[in-house]
N, C-alpha and C positions, 0 to 999 in steps of 0.2 A: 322368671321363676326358677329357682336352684331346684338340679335334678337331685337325685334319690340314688345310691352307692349301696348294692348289698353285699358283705363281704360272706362267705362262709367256709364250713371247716378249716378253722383256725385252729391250732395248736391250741388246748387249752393254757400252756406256758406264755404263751404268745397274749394273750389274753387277759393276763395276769398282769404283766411287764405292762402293759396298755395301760391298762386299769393303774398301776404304782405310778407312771410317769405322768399319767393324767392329774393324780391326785397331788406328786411336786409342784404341778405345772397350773394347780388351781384351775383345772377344767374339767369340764364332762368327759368321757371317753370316749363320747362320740365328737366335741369340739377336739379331743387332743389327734383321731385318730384323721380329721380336717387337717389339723394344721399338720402334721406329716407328710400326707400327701400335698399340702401346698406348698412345701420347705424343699420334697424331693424333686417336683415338676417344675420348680419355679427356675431353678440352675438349668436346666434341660434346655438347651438350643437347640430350637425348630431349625430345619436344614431349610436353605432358600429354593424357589424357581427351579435358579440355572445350579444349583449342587446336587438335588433329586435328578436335575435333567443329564447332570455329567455321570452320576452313578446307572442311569437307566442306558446309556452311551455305554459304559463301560461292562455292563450288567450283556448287551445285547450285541456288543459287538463281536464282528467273525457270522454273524446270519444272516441268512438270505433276509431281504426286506421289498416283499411289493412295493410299486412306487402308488402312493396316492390317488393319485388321476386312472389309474387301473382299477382301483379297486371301488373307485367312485363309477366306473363307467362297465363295472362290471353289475353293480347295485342298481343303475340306473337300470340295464339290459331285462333284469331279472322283473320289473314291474311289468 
């Protein structure tokens, strides 16, 4: 089932420019204001895996970092 997109306080100009390029483009304003966002998201490259995992590497490096098996046997301690 497609979800539901509420947009608000829009520029009344903005609004306007919708509404004329809708009407070139022989759609509703709410089909023209679809295809927009499916024209801007569609070029958009999701980051993989291992590129989110090199940025969080790169993001955290230089701090201290418990090691795992610490922190699992500190979780464990605490039951």
């Amino acid at each position: 089932m497609p979800g539901n997109l509420q947009v608000r306080n829009l520029d009344d100009d903005l609004i306007v420019r919708l509404k004329r390029r809708a009407a070139r483009h022989g759609r509703s304003t709410e089909a023209e204001h679809r295809e927009i966002l499916r024209q801007a998201l569609s070029s958009e490259v999701e980051p993989s895996f291992e590129e989110l995992a090199a940025e969080l590497r790169r993001l955290t490096r230089g701090r201290h970092h418990t090691p795992s098996e610490q922190l699992l046997r500190e979780g464990r301690d605490e039951r």
